[in-house]
N, C-alpha and C positions, 0 to 999 in steps of 0.2 A: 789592529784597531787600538788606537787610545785609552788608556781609562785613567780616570781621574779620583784619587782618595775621595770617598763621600762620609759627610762625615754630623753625625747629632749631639746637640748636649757635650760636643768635647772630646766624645770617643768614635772610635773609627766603626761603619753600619757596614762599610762593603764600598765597591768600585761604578761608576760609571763610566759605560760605556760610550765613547764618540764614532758613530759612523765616518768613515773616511769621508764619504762628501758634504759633511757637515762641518763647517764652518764654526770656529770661534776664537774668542782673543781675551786678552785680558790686559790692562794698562796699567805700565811700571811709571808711577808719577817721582823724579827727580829734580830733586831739589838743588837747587844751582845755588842761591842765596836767599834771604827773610823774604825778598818780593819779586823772584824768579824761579819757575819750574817748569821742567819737559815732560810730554807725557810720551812714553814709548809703546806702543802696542808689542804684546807677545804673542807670538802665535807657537804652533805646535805643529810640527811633520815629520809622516810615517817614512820608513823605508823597509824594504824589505819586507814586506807584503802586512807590513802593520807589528812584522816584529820587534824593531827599533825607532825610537822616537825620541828625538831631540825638539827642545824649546829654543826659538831665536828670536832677538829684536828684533822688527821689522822699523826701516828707515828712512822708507820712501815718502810716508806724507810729513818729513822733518824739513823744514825750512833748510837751506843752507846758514843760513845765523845759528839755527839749533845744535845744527850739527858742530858748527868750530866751537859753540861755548861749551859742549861735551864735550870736545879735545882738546881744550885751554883747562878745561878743568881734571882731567883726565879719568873721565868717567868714562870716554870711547877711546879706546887704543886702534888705531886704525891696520889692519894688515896689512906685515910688508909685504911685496910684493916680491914673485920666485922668480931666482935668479935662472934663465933661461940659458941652457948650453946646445951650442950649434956644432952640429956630427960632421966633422972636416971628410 
């Protein structure tokens, strides 16, 4: 399961916990220029039974416009793609 630093006043109280089927996100706001910005949602997922947890963009309610002006600006580096070997 998840937890999340919690935190008062500056200093650290302890952890919050996230139920696996609970749902949350938070938004990376990116600045392109003075009167352009994207907003990216980050989400968070468990593997192995809540033991390992990685944070990723999620980039599906990104316009395609948004998305090439994050890779003109090279905010988004896109994955190459693997090279596939065929067993003669």
């Amino acid at each position: 399961m998840p937890k999340l630093p919690a935190y008062r006043s500056n200093q650290l109280t302890g952890w919050v916990s996230i139920p696996e089927k609970q749902g949350f996100g938070w938004v990376l706001r990116l600045t392109l220029s003075n009167r352009l910005s994207v907003s990216v949602p980050v989400r968070v997922k468990t593997q192995d039974r809540g033991w390992t947890q990685f944070f990723y963009a999620e980039l599906d309610g990104l316009t395609p416009w948004q998305l090439d002006q994050l890779e003109a600006r090279r905010i988004l580096q896109p994955a190459q793609p693997h090279a596939e070997t065929v067993a003669a």
